[in-house]
LOFI-218075 format. One line per field, with one value per residue: residue in one letter; y, x, z of N, C-alpha, C, CB in turn. Coordinates in nm, 3 decimals, m for minus. Each point is the difference from the previous one (the first is absolute). Glycine has a CB too. Layout:
res: c(A/...)
n.y: c(Y/...)
n.x: c(X/...)
n.z: c(Z/...)
ca.y: c(Y/...)
ca.x: c(X/...)
ca.z: c(Z/...)
c.y: c(Y/...)
c.x: c(X/...)
c.z: c(Z/...)
cb.y: c(Y/...)
cb.x: c(X/...)
cb.z: c(Z/...)
// end
This chain:
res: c(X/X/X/X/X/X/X/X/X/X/X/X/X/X/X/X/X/X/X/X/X/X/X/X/X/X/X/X/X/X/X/X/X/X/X/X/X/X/X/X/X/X/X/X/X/X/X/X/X/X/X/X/X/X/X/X/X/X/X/X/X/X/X/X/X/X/X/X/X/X/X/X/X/X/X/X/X/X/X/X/X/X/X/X/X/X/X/X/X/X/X/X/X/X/X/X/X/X/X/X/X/X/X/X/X/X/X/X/X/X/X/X/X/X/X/X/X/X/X/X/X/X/X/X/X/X/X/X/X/X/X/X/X/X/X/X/X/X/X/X/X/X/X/X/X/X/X/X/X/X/X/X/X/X/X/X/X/X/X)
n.y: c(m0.002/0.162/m0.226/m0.018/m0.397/m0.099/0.149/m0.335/0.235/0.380/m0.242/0.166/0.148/0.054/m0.033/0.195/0.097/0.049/0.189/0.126/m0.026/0.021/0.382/0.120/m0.057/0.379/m0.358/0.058/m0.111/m0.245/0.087/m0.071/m0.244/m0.244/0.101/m0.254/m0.189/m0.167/m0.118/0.116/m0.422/0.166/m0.236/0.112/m0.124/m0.161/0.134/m0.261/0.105/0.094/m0.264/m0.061/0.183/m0.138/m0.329/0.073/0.274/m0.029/0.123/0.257/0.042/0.148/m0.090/0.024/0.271/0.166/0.232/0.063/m0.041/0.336/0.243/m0.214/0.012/m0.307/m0.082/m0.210/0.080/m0.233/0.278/m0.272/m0.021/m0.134/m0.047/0.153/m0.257/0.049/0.139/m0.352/m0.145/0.284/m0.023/m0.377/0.010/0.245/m0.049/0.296/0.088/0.116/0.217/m0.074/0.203/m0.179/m0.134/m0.265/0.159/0.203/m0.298/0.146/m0.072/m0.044/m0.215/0.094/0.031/0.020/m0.351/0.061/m0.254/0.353/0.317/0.098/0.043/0.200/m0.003/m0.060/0.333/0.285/m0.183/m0.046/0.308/0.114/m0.104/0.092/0.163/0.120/0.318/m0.220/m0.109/0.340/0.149/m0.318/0.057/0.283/m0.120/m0.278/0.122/0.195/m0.238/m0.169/0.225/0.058/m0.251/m0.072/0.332/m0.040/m0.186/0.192/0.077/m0.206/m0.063)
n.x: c(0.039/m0.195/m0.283/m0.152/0.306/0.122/0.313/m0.023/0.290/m0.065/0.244/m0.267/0.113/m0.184/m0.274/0.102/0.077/m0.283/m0.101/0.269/m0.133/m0.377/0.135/0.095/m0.259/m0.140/m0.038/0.353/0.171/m0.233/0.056/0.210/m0.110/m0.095/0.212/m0.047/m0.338/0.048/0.216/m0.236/m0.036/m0.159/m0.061/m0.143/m0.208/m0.012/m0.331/0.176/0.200/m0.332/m0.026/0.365/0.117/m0.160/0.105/0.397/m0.070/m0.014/m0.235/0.252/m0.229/0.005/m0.229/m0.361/m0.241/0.294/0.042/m0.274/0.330/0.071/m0.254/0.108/m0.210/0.040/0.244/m0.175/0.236/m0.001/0.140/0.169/0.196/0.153/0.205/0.170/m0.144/m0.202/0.104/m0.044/m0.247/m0.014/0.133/m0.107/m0.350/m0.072/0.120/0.209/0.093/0.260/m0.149/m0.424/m0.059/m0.279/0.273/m0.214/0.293/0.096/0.184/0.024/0.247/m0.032/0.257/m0.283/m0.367/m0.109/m0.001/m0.309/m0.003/m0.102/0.173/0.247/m0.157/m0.297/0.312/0.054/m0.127/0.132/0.364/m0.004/m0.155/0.316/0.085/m0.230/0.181/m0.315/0.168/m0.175/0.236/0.162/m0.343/m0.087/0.266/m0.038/m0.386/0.145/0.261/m0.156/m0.257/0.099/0.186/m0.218/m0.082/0.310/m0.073/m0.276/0.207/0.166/m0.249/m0.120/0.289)
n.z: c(1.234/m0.213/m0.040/0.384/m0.139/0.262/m0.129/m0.003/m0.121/0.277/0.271/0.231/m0.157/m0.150/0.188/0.083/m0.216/m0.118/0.073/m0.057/m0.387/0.047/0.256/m0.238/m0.172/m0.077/m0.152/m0.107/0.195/m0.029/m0.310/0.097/0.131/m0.216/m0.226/m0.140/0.252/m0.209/m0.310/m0.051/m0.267/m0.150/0.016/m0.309/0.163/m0.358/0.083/0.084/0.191/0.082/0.270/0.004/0.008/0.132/0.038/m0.111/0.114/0.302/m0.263/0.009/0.312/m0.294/m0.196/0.019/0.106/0.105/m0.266/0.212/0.156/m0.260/m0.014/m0.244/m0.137/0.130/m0.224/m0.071/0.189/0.114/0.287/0.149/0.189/m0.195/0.253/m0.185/0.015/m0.269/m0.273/m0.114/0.029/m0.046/m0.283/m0.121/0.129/m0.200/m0.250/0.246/m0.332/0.195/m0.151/m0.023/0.013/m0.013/0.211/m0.023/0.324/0.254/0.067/0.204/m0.172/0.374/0.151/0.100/m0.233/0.266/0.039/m0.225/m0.206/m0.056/m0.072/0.211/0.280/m0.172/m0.011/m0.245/m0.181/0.102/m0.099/m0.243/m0.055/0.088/m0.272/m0.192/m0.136/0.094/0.123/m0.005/0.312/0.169/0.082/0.017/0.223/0.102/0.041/0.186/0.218/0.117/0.171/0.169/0.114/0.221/0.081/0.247/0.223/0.096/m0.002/0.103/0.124/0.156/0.159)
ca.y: c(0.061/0.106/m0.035/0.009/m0.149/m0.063/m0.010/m0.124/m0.108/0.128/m0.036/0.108/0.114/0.125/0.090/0.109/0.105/0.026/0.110/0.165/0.087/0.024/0.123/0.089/m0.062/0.031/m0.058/0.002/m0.107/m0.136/m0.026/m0.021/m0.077/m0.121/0.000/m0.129/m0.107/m0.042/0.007/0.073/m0.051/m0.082/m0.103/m0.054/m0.143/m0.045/0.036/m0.111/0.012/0.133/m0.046/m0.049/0.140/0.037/m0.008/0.022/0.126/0.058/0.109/0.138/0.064/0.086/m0.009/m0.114/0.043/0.085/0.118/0.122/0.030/0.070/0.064/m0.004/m0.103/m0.133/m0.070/m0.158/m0.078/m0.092/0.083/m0.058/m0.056/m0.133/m0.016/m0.002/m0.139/m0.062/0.125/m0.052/m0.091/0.063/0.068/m0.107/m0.030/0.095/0.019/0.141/0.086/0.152/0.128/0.017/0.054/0.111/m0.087/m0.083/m0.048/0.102/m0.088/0.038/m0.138/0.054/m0.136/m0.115/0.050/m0.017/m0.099/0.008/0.003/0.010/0.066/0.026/0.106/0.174/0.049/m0.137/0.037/0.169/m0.008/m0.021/0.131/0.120/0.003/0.008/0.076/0.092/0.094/m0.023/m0.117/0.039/0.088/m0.127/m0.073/0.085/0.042/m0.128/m0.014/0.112/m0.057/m0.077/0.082/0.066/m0.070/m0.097/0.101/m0.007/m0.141/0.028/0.102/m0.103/m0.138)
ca.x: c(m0.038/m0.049/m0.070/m0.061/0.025/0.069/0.118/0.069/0.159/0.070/0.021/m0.011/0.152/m0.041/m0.096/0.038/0.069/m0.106/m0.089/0.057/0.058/m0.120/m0.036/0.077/0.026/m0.131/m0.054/0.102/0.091/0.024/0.013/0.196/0.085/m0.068/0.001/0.090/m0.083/m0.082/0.015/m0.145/m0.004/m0.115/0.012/m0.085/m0.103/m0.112/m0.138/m0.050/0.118/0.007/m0.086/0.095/0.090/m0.047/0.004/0.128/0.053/m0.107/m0.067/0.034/m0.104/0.011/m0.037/m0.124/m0.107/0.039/0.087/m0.073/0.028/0.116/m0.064/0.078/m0.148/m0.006/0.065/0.023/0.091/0.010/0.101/0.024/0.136/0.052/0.175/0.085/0.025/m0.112/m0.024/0.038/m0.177/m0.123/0.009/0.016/m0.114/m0.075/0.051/m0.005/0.079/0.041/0.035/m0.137/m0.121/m0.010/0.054/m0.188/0.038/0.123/0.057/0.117/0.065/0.053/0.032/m0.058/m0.101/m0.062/m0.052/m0.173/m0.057/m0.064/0.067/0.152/m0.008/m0.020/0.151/0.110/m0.034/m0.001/0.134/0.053/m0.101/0.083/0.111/m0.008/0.062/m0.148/m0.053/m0.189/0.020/0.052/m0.066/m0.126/0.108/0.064/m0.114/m0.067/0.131/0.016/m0.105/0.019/0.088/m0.078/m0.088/0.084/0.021/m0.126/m0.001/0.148/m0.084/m0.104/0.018)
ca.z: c(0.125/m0.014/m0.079/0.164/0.003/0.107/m0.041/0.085/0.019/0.054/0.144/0.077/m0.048/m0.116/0.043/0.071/m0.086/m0.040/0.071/0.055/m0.095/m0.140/0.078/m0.118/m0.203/m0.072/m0.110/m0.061/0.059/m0.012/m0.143/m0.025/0.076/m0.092/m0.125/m0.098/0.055/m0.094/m0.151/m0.049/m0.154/m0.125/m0.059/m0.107/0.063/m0.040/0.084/0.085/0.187/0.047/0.114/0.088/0.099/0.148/0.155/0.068/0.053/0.142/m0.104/0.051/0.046/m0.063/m0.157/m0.023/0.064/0.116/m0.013/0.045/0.166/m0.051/m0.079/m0.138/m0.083/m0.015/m0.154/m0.020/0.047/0.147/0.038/0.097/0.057/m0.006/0.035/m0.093/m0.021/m0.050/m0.150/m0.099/m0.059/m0.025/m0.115/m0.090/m0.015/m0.046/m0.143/0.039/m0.130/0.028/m0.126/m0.067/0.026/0.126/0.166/0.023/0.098/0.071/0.128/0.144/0.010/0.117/0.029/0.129/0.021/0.153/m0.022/m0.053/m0.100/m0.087/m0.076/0.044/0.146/m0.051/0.028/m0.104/m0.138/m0.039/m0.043/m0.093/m0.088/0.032/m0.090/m0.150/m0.111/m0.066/0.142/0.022/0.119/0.123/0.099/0.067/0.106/0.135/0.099/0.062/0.093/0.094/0.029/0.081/0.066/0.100/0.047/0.064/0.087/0.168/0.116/0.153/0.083/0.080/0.061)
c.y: c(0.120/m0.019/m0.076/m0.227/m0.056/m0.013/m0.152/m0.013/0.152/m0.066/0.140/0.154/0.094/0.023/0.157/0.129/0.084/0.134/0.106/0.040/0.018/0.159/0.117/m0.031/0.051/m0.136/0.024/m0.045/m0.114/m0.051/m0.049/m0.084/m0.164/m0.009/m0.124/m0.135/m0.132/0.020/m0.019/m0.060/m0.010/m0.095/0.033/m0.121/m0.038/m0.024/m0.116/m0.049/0.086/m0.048/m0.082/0.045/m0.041/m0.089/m0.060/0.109/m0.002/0.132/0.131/0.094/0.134/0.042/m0.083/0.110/0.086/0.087/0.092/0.016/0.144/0.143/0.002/m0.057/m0.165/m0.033/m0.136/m0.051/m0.054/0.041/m0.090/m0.027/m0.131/0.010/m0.010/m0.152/m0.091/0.074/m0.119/m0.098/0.067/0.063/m0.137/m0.051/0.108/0.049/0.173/0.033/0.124/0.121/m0.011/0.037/m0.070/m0.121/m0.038/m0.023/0.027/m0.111/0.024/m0.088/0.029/m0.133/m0.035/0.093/m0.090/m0.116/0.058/m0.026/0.136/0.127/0.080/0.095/0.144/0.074/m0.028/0.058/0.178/0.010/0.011/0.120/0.120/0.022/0.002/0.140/0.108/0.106/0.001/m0.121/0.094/0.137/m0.070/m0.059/0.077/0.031/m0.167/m0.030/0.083/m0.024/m0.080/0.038/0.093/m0.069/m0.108/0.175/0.045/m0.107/0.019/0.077/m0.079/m0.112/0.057)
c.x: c(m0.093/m0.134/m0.111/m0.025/0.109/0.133/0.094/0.156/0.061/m0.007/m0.054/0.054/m0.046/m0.103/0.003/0.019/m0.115/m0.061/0.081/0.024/m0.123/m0.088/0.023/m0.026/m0.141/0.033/0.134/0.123/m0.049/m0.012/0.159/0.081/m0.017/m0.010/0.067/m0.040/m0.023/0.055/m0.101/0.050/m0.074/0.033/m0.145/m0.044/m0.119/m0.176/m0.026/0.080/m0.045/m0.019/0.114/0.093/m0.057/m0.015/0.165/0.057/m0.106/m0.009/0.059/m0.135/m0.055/m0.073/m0.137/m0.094/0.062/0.098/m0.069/0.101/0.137/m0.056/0.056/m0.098/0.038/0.023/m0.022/0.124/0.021/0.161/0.036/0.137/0.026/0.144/0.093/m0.014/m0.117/m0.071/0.015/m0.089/m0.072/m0.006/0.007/m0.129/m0.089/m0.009/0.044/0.129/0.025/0.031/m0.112/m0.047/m0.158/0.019/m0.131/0.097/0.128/0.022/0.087/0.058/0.060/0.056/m0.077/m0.154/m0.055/m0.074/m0.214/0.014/m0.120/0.064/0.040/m0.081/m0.016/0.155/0.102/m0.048/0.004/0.201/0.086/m0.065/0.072/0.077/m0.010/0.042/m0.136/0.004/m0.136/0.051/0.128/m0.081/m0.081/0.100/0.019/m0.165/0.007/0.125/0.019/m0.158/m0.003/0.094/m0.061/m0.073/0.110/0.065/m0.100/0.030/0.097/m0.064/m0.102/0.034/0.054)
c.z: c(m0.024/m0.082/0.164/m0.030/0.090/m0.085/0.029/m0.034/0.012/0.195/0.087/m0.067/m0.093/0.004/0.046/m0.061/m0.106/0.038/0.028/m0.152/m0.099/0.071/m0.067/m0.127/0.000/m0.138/m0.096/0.040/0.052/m0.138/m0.016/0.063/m0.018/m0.132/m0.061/0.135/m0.066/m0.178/m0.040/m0.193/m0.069/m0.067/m0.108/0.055/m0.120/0.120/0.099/0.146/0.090/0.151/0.057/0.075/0.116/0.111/0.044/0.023/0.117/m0.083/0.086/0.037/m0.061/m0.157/0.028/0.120/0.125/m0.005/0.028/0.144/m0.059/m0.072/m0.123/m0.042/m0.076/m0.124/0.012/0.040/0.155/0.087/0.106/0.083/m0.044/0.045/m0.107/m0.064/m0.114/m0.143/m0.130/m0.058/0.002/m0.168/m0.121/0.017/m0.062/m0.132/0.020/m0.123/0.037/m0.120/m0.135/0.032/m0.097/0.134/0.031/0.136/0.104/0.114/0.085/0.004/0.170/0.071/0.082/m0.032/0.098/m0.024/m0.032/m0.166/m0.097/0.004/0.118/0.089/m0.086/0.016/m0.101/m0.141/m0.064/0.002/m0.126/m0.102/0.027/m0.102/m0.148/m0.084/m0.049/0.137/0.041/0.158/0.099/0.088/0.033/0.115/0.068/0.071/0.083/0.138/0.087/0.094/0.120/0.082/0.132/0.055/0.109/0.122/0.113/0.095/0.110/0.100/0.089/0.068/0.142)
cb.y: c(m0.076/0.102/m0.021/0.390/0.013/m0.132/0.270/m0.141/m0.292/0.255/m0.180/m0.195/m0.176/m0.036/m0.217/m0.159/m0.169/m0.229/m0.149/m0.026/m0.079/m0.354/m0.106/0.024/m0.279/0.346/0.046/0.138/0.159/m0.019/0.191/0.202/0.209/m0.008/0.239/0.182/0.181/0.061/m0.060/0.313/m0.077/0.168/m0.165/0.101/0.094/m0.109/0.131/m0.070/m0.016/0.159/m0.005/m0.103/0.237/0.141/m0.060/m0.161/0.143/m0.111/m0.137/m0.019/m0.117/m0.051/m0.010/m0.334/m0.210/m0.153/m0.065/m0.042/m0.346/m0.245/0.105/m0.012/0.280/m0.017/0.155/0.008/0.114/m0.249/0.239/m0.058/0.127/m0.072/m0.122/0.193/0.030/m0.076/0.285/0.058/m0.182/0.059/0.249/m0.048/m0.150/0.033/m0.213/0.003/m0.107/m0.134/m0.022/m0.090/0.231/0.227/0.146/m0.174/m0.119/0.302/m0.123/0.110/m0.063/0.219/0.004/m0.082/0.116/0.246/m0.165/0.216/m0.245/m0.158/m0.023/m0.032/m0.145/0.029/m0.033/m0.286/m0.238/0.126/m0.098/m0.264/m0.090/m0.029/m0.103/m0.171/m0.230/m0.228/0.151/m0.007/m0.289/m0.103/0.191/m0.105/m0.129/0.158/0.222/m0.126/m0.081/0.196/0.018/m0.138/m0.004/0.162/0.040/m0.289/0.053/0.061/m0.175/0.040/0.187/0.057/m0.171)
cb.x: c(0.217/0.231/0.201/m0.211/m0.077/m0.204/m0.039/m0.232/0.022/m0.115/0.232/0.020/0.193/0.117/m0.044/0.085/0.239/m0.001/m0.149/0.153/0.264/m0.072/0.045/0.170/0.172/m0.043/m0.284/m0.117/0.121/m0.074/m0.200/0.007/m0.006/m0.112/m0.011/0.291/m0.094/m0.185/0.181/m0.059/0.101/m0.079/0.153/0.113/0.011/0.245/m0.116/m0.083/0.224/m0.097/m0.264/m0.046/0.021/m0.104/m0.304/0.026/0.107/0.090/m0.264/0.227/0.085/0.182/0.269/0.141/m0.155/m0.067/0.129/m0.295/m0.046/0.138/m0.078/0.240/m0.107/m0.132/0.198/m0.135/0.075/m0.159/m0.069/m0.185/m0.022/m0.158/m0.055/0.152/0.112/m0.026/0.162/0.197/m0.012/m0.007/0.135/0.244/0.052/0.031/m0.186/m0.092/m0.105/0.100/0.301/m0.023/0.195/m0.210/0.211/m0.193/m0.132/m0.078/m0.040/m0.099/0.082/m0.170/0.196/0.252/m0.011/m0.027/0.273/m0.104/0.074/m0.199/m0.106/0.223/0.195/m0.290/m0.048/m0.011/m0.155/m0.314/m0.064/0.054/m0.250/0.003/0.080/m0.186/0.197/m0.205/0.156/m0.181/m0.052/0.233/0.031/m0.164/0.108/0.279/m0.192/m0.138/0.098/0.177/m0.029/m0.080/0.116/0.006/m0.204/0.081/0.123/m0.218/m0.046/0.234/0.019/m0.122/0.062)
cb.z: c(0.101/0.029/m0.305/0.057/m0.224/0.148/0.031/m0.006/m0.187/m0.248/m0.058/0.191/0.003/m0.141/0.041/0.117/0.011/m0.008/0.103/0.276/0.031/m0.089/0.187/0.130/m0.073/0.073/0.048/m0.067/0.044/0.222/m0.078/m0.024/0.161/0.155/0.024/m0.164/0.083/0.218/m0.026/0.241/0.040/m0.045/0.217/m0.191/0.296/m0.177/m0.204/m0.244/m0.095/m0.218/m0.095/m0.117/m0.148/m0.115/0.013/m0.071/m0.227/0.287/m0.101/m0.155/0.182/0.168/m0.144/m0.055/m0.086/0.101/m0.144/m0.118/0.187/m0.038/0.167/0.015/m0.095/0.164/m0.045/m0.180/m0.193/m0.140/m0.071/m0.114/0.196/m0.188/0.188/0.121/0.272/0.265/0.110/0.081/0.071/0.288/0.131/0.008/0.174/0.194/m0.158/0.319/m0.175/0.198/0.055/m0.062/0.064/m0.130/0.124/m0.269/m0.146/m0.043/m0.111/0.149/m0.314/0.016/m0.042/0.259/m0.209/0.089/0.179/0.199/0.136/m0.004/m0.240/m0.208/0.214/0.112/0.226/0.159/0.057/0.172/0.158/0.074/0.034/0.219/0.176/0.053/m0.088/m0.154/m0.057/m0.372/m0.184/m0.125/m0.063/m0.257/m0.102/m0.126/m0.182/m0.282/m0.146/m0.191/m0.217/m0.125/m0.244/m0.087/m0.241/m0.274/m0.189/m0.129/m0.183/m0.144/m0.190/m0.147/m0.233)
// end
């Protein structure tokens, strides 16, 4: 929602709720309140898996050509989403290797992601950046969240 995409499997109700509680929420409490959302995993990847990963994950709006939107700088690694349900072939089609470095491959693990195909809702990505550990990515995630946070606040206003 905060990303100004259509929510389709949120009913009227929690719409509603929604909005009344995103009226009160700066960027650090909806952090907290969407925390652990997501299990966050490296992987080791060989160069030549690398193009495949990518096209079984929903890429992270966050990394590759569109870590400027973040103002982070752009790596080789391949970053993305995937369902719980679907981690385990990915990780056997790919050959992925945990606890090798150097890491080539970060993955949101999670149970349901938003329907589309192409990379994760901005909101969905400054989120998961809120929670990182580097402070370089949780001041890229809380700025942008607090961002889209204000900007959903004019729109209300203008309605």
């Amino acid at each position: 929602m905060l990303s100004g995409l259509d929510a389709p499997w949120l009913g009227r109700q929690q719409r509603y709720r929604l909005k009344g509680y995103l009226r009160q929420m700066d960027a650090e409490n909806l952090t907290r309140l969407t925390r652990r959302r997501a299990m966050m995993v490296e992987y080791w990847c060989r160069d030549s898996n690398l193009a495949k990963v990518e096209t079984l994950i929903r890429p992270s709006a966050a990394t590759g050509t569109l870590a400027d939107s973040f103002q982070l700088a752009a790596t080789d690694v391949v970053e993305g989403y995937v369902t719980a349900s679907a981690l385990d072939d990915i990780v056997r089609q790919c050959r992925l290797k945990q606890g090798v470095t150097p890491v080539r491959v970060r993955l949101h693990v999670t149970d349901n992601l938003p329907a589309g195909e192409r990379t994760m809702p901005l909101g969905v990505c400054a989120a998961d950046l809120a929670e990182s550990n580097d402070p370089r990515e949780r001041r890229a995630g809380l700025k942008t969240l607090q961002q889209l946070i204000d900007d959903h606040h004019r729109k209300e206003q203008q309605e």
